[in-house]
Predicted model as a PDB file, atoms N, CA, C, CB and O in Angstrom, pLDDT in the B-factor column:
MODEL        1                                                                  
ATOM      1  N   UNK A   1       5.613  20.772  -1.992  1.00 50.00           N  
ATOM      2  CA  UNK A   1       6.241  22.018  -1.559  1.00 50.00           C  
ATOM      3  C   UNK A   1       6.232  22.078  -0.043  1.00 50.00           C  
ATOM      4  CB  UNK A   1       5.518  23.251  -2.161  1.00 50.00           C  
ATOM      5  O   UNK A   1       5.336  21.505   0.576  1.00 50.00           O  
ATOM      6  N   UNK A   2       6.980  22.601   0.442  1.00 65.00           N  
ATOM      7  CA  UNK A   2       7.486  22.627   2.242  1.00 65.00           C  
ATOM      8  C   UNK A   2       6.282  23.848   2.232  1.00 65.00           C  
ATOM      9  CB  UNK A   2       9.708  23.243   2.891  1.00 65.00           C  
ATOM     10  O   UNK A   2       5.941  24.693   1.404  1.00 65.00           O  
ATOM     11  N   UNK A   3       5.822  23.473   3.619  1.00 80.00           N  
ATOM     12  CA  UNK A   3       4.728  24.426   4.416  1.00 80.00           C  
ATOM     13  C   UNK A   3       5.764  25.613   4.616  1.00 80.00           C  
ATOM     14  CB  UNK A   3       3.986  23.716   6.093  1.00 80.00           C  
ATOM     15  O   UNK A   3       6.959  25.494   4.345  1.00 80.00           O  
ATOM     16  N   UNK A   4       5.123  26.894   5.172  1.00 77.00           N  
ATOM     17  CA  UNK A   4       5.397  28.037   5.289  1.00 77.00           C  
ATOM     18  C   UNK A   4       6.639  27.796   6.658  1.00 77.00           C  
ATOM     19  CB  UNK A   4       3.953  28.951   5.482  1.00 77.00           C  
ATOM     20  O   UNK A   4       7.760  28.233   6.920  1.00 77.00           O  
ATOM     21  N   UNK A   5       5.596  26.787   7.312  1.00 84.00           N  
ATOM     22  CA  UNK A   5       6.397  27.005   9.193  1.00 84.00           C  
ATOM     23  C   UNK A   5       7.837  26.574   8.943  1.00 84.00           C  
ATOM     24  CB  UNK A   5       5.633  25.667  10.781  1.00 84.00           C  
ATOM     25  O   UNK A   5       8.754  27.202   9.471  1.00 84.00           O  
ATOM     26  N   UNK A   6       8.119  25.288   7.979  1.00 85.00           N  
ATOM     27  CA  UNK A   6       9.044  24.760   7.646  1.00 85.00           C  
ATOM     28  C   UNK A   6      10.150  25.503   7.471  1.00 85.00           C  
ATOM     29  CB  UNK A   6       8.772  24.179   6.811  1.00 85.00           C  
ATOM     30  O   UNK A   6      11.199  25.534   8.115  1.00 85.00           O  
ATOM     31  N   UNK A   7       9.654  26.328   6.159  1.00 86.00           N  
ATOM     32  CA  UNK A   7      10.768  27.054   5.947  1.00 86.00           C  
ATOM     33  C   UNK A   7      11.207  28.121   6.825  1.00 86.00           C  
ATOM     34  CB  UNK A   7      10.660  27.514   4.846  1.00 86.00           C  
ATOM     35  O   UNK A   7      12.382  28.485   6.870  1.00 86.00           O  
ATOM     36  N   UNK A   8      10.628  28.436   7.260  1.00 90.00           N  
ATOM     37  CA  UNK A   8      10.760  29.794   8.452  1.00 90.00           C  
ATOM     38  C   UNK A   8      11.447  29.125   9.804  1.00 90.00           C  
ATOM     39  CB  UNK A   8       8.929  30.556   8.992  1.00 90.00           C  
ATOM     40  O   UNK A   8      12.294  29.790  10.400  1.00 90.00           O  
ATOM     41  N   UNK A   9      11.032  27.627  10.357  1.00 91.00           N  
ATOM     42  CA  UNK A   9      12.229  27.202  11.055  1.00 91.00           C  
ATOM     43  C   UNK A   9      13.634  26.932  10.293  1.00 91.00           C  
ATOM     44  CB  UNK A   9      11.850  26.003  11.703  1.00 91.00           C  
ATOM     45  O   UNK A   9      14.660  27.248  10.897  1.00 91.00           O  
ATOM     46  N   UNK A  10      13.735  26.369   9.007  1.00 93.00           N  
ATOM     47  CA  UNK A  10      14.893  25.900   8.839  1.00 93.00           C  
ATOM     48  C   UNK A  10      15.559  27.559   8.264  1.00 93.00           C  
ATOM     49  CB  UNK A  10      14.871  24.413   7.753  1.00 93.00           C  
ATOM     50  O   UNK A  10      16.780  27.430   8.176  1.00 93.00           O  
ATOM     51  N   UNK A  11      15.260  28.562   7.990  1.00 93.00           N  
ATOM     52  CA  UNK A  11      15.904  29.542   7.643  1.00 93.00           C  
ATOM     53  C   UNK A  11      16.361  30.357   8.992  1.00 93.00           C  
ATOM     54  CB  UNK A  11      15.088  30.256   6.673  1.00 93.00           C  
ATOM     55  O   UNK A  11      17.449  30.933   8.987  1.00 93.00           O  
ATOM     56  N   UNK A  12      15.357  30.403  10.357  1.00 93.00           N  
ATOM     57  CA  UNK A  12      15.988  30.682  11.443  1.00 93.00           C  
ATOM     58  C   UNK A  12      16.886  29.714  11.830  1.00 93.00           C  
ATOM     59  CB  UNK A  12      15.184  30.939  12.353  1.00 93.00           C  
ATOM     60  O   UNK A  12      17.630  30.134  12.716  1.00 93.00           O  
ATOM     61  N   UNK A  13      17.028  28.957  11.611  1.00 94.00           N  
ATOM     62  CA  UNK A  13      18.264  28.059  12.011  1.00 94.00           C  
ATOM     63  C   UNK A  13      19.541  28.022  11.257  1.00 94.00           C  
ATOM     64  CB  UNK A  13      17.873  26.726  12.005  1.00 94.00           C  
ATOM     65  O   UNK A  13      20.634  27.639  11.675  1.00 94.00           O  
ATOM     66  N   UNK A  14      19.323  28.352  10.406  1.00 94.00           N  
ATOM     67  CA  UNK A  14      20.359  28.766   9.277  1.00 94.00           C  
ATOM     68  C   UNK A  14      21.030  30.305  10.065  1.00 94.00           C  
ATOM     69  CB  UNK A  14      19.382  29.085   7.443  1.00 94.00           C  
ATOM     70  O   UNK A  14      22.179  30.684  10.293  1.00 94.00           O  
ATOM     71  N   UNK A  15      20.233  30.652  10.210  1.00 95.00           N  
ATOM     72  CA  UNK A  15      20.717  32.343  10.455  1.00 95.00           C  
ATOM     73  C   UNK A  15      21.434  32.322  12.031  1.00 95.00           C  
ATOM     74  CB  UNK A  15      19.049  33.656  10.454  1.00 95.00           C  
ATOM     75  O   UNK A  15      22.442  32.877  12.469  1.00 95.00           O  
ATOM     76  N   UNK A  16      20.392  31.387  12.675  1.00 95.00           N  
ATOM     77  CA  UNK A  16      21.481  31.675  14.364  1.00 95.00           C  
ATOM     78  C   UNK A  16      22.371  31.007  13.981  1.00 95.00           C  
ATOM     79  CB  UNK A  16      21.024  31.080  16.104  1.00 95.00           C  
ATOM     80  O   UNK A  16      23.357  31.745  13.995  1.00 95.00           O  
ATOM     81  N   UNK A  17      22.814  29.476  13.437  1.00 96.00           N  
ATOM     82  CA  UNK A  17      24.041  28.638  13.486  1.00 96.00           C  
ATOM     83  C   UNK A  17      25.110  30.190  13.454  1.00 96.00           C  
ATOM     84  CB  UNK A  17      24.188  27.269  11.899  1.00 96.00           C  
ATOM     85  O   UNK A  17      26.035  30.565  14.175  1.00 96.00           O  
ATOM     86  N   UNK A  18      24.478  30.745  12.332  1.00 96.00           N  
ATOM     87  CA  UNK A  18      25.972  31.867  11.772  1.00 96.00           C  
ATOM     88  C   UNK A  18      26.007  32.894  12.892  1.00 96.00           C  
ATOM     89  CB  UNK A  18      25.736  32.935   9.977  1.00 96.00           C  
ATOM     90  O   UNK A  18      26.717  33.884  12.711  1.00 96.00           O  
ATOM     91  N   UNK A  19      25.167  32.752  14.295  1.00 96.00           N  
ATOM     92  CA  UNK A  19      25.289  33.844  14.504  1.00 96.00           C  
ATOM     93  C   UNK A  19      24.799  34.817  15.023  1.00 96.00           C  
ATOM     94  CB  UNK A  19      25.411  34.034  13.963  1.00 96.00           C  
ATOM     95  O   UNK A  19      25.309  35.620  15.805  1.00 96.00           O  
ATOM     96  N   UNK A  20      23.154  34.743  14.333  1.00 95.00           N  
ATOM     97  CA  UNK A  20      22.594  36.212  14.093  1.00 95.00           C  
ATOM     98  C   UNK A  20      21.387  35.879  15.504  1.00 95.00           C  
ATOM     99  CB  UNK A  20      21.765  36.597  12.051  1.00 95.00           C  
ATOM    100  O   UNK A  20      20.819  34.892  15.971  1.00 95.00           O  
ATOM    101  N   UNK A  21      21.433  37.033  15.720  1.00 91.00           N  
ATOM    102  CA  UNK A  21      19.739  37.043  16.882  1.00 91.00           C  
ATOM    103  C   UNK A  21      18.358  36.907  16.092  1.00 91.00           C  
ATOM    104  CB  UNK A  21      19.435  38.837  17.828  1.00 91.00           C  
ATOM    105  O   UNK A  21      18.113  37.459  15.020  1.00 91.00           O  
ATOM    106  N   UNK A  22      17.732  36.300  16.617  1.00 89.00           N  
ATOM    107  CA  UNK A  22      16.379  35.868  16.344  1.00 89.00           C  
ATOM    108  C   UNK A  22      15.663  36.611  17.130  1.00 89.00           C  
ATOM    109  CB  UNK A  22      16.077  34.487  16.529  1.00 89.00           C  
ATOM    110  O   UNK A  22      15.004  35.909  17.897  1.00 89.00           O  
ATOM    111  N   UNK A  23      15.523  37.589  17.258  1.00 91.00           N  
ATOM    112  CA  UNK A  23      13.940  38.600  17.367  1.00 91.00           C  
ATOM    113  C   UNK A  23      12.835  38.378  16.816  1.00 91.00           C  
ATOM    114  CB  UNK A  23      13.949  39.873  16.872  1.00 91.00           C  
ATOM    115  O   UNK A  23      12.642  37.768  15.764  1.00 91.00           O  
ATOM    116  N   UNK A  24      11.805  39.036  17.753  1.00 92.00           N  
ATOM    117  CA  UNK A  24      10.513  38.425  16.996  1.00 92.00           C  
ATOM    118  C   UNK A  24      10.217  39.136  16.072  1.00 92.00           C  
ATOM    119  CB  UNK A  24       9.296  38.258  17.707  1.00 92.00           C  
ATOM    120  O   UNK A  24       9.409  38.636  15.288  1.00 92.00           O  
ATOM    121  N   UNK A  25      10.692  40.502  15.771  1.00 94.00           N  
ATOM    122  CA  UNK A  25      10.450  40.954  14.457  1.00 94.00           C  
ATOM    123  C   UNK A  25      11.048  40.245  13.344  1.00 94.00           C  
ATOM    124  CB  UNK A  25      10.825  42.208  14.371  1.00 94.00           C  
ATOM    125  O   UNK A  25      10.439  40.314  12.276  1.00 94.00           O  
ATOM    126  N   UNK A  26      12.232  39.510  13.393  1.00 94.00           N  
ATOM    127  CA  UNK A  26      13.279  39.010  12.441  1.00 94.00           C  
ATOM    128  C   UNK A  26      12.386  37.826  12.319  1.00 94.00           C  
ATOM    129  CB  UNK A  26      14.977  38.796  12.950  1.00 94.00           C  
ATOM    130  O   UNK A  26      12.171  37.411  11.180  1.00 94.00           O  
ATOM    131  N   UNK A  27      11.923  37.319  13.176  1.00 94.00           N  
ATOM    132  CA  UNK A  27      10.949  36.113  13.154  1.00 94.00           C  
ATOM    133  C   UNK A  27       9.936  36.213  11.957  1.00 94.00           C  
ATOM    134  CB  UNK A  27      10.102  36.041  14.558  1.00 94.00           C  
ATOM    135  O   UNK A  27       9.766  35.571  10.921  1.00 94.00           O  
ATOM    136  N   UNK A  28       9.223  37.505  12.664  1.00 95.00           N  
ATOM    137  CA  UNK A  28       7.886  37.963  12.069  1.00 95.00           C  
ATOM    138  C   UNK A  28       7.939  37.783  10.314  1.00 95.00           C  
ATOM    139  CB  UNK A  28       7.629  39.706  12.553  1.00 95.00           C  
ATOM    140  O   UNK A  28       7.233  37.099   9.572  1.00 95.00           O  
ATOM    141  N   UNK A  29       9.160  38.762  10.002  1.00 96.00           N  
ATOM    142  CA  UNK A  29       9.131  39.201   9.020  1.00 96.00           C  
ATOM    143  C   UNK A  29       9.955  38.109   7.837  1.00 96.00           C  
ATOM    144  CB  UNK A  29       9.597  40.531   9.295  1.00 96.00           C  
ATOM    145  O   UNK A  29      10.032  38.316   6.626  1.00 96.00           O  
ATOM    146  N   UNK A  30      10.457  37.054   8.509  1.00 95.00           N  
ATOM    147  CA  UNK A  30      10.664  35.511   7.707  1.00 95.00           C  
ATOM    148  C   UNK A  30       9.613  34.696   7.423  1.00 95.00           C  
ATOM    149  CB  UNK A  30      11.476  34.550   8.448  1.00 95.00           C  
ATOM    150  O   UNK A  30       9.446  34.049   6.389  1.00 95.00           O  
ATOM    151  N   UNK A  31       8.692  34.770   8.680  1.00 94.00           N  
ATOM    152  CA  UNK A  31       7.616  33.876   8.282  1.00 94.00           C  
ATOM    153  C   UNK A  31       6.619  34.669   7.222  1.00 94.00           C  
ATOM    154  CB  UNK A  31       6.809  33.371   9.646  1.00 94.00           C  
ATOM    155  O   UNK A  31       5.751  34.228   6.469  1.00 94.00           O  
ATOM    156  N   UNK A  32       7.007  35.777   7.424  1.00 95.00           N  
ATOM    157  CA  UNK A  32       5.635  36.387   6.391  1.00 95.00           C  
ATOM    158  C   UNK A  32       5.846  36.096   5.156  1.00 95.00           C  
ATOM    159  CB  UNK A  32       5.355  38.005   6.313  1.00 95.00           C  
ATOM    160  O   UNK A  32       4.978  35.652   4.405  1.00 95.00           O  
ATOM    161  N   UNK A  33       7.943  36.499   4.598  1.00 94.00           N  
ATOM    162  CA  UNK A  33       8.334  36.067   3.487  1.00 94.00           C  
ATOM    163  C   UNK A  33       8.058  34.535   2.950  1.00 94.00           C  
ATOM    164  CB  UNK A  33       9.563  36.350   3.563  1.00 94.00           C  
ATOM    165  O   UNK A  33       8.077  34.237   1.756  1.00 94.00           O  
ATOM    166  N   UNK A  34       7.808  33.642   3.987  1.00 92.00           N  
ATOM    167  CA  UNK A  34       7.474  32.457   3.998  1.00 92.00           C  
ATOM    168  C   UNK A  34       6.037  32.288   3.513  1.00 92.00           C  
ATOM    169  CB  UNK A  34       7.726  31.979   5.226  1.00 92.00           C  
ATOM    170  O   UNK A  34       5.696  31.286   2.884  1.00 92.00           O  
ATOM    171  N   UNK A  35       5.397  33.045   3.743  1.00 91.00           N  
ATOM    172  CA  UNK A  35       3.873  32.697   3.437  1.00 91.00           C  
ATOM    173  C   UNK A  35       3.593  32.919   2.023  1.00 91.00           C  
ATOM    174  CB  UNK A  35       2.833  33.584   4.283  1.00 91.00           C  
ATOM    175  O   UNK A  35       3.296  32.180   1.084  1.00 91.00           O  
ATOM    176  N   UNK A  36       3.792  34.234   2.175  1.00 90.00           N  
ATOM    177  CA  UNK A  36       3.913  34.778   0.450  1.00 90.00           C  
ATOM    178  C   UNK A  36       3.596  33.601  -0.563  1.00 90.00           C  
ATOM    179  CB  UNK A  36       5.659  35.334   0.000  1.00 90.00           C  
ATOM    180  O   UNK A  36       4.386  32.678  -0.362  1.00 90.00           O  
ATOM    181  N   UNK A  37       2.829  33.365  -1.440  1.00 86.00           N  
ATOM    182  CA  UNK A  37       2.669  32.441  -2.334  1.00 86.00           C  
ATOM    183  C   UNK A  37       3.675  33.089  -3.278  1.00 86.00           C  
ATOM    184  CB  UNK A  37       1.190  32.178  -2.813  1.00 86.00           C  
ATOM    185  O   UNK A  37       4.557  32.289  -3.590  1.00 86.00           O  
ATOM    186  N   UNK A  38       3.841  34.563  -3.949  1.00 87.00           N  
ATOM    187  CA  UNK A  38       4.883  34.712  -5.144  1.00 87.00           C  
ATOM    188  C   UNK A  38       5.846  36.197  -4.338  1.00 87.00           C  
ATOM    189  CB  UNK A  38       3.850  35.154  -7.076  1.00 87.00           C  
ATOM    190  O   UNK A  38       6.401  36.154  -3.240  1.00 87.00           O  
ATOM    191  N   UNK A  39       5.820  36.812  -4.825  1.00 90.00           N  
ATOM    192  CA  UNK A  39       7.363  37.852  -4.725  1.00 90.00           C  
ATOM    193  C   UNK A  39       6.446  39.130  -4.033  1.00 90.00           C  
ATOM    194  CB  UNK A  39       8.390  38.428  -6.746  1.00 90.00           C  
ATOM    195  O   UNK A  39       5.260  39.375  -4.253  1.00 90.00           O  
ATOM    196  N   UNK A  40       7.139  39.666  -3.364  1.00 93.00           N  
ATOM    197  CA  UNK A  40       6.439  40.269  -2.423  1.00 93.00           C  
ATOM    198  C   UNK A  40       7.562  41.700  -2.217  1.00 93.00           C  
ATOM    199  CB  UNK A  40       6.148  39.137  -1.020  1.00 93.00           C  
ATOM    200  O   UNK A  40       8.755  41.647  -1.919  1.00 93.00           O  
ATOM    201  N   UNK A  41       6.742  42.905  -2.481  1.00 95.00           N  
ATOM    202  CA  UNK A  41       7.820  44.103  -2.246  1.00 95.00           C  
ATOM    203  C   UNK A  41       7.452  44.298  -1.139  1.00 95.00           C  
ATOM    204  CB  UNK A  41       7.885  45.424  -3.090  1.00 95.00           C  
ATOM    205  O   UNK A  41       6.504  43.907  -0.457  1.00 95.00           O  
ATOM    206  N   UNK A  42       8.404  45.039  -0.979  1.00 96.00           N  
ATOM    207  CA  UNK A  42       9.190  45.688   0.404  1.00 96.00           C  
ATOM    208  C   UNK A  42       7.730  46.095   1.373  1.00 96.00           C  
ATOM    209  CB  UNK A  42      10.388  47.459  -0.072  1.00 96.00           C  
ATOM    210  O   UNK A  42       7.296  45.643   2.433  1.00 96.00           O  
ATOM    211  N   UNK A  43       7.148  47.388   0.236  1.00 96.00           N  
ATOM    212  CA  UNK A  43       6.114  48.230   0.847  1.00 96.00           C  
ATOM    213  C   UNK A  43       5.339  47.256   1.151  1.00 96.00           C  
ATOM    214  CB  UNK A  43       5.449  49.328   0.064  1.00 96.00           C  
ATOM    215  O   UNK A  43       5.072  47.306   2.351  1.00 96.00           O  
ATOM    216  N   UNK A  44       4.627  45.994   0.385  1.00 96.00           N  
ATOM    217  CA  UNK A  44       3.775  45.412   1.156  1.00 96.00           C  
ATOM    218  C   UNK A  44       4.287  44.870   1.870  1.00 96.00           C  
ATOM    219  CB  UNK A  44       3.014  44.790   0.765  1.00 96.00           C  
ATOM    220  O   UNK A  44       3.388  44.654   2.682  1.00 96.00           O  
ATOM    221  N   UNK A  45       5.313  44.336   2.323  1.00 97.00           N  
ATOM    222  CA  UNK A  45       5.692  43.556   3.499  1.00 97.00           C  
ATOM    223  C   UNK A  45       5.587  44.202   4.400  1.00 97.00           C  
ATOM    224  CB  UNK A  45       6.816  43.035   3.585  1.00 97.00           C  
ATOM    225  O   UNK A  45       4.607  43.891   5.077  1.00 97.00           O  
ATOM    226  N   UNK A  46       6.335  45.265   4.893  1.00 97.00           N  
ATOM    227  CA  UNK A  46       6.139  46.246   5.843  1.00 97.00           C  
ATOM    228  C   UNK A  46       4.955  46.311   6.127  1.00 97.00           C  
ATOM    229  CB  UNK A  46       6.542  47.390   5.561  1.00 97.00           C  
ATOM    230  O   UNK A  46       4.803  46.425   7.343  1.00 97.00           O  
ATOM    231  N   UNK A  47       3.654  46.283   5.331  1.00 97.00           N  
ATOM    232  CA  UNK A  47       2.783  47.111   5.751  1.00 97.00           C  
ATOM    233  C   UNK A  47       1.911  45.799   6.253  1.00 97.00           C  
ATOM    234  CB  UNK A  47       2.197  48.249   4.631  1.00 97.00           C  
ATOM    235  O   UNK A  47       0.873  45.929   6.900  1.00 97.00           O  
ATOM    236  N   UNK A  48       2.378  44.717   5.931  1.00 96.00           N  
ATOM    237  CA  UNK A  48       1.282  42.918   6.379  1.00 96.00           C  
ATOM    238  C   UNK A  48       2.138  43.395   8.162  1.00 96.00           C  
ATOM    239  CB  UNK A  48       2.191  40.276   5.077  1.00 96.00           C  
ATOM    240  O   UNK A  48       1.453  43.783   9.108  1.00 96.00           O  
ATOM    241  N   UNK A  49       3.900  43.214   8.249  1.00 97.00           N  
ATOM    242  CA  UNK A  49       4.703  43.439   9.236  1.00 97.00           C  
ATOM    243  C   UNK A  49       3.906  44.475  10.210  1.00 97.00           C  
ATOM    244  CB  UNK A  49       6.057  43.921   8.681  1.00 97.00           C  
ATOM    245  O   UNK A  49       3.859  43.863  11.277  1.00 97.00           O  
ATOM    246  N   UNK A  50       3.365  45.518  10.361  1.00 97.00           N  
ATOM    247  CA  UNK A  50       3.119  46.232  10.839  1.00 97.00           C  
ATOM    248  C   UNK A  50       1.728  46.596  11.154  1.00 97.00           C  
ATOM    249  CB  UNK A  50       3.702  46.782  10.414  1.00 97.00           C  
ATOM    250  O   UNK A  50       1.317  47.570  11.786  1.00 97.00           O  
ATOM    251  N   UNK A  51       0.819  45.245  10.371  1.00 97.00           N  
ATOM    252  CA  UNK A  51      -0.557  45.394  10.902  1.00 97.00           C  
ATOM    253  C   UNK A  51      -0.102  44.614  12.002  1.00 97.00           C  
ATOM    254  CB  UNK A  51      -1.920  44.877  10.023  1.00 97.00           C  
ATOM    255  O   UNK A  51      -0.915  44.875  12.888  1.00 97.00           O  
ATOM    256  N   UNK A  52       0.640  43.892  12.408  1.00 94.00           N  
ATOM    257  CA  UNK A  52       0.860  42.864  13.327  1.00 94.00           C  
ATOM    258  C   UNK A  52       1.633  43.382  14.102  1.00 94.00           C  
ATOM    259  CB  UNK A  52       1.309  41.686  12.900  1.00 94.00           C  
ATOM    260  O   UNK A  52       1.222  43.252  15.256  1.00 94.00           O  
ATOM    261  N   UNK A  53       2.612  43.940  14.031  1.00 95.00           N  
ATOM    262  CA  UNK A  53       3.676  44.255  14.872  1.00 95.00           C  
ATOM    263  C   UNK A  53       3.755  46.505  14.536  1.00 95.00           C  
ATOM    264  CB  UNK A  53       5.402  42.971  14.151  1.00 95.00           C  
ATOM    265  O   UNK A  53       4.739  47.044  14.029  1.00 95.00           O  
ATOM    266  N   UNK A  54       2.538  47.248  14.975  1.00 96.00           N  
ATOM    267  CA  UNK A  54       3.229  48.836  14.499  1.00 96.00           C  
ATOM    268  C   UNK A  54       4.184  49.193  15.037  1.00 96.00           C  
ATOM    269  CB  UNK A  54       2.508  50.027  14.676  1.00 96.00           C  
ATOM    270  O   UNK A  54       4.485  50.282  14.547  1.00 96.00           O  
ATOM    271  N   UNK A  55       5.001  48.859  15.931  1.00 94.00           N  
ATOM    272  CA  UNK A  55       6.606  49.489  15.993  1.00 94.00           C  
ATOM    273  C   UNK A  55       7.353  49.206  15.831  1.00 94.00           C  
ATOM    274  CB  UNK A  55       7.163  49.821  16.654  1.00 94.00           C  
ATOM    275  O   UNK A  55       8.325  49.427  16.554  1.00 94.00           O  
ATOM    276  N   UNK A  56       7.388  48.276  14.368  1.00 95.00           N  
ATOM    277  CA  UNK A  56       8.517  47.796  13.731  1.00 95.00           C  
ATOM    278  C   UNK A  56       8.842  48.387  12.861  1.00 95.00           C  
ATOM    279  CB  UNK A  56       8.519  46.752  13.359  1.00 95.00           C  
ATOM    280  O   UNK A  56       7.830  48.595  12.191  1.00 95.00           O  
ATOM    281  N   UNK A  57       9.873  48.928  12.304  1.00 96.00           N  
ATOM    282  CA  UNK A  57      10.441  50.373  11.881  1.00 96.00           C  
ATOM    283  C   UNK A  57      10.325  49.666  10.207  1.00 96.00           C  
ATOM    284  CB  UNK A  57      12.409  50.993  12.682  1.00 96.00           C  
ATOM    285  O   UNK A  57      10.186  48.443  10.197  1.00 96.00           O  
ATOM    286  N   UNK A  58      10.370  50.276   9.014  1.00 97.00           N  
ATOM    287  CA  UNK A  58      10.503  49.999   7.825  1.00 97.00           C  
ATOM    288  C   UNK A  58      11.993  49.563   7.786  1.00 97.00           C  
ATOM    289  CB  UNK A  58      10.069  51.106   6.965  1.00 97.00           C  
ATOM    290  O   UNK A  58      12.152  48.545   7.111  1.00 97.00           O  
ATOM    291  N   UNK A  59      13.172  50.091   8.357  1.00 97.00           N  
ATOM    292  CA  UNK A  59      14.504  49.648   8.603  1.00 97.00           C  
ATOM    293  C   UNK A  59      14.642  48.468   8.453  1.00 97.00           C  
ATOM    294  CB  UNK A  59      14.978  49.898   9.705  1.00 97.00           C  
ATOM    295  O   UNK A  59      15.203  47.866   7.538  1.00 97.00           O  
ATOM    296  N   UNK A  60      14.026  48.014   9.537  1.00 96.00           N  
ATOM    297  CA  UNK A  60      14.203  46.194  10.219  1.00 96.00           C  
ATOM    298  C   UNK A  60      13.648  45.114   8.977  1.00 96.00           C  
ATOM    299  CB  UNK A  60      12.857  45.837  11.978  1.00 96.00           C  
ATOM    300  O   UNK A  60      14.184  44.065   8.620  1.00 96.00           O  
ATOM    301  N   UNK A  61      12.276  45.808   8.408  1.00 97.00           N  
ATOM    302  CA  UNK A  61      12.351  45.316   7.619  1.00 97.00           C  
ATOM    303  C   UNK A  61      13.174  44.971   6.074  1.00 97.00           C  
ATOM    304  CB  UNK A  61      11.665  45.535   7.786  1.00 97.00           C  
ATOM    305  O   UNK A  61      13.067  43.971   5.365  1.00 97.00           O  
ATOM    306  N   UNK A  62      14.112  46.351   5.857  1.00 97.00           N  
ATOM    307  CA  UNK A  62      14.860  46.294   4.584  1.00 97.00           C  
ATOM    308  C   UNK A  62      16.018  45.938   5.277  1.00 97.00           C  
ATOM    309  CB  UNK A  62      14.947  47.615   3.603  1.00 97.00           C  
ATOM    310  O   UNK A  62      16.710  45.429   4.395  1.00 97.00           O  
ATOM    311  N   UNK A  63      16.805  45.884   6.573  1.00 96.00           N  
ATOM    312  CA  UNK A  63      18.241  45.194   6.977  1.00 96.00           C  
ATOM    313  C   UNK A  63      17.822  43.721   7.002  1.00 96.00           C  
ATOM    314  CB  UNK A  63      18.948  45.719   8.594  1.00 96.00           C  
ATOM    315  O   UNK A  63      18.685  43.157   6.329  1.00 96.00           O  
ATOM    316  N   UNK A  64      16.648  42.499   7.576  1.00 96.00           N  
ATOM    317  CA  UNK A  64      16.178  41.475   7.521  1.00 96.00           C  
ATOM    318  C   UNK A  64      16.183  41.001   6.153  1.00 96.00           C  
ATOM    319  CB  UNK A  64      15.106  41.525   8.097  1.00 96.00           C  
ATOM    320  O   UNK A  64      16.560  39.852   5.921  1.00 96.00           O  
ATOM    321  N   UNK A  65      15.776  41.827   5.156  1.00 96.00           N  
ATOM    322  CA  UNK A  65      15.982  41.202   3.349  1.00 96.00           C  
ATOM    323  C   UNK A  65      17.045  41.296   2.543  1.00 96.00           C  
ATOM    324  CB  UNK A  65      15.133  41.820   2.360  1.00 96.00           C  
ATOM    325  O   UNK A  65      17.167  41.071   1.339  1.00 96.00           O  
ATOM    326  N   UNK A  66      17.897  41.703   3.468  1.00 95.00           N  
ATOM    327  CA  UNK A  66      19.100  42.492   3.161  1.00 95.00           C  
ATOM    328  C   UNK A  66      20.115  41.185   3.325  1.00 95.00           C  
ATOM    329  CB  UNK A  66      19.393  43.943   4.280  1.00 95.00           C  
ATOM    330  O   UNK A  66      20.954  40.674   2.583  1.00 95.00           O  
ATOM    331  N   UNK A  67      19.543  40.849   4.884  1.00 93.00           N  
ATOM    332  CA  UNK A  67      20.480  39.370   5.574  1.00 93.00           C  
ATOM    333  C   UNK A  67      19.836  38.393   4.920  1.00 93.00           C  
ATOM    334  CB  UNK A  67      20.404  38.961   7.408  1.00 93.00           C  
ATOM    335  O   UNK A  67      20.567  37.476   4.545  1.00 93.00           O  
ATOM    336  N   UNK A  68      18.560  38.292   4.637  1.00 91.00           N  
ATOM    337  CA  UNK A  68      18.214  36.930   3.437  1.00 91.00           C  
ATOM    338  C   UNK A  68      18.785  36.738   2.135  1.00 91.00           C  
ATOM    339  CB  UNK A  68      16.810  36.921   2.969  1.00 91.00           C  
ATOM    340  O   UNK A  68      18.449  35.771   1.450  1.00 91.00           O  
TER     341      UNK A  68                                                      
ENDMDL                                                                          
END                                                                             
């Protein structure tokens, strides 16, 4: 199975080719989906997102899963 970092570079790279800005919240909140061993809701994501980053809005996080 591909390491966490792996996928979290090749999915940011996927996303700028098309386009999109890479912020470090957009960052943040790929690699976390990346870590995740199984399926992961919203509320806990936000809330792993925001021990790390608190002024990252619950928004950013549901428009970011939105673009995945």
């Amino acid at each position: 199975m591909d390491r966490p970092e792996v996928i979290t570079d090749e999915v940011l790279q996927l996303l700028k080719d098309r386009g999109f800005r890479m912020t470090t919240q957009r960052r943040a909140i790929i690699a976390e989906v990346a870590r995740s061993p199984s399926h992961i809701d919203p509320t806990s994501l936000i809330a792993r997102i925001q021990a790390q980053f608190p002024d990252v809005n619950p928004s950013t996080v549901y428009r970011t899963l939105l673009l995945l």
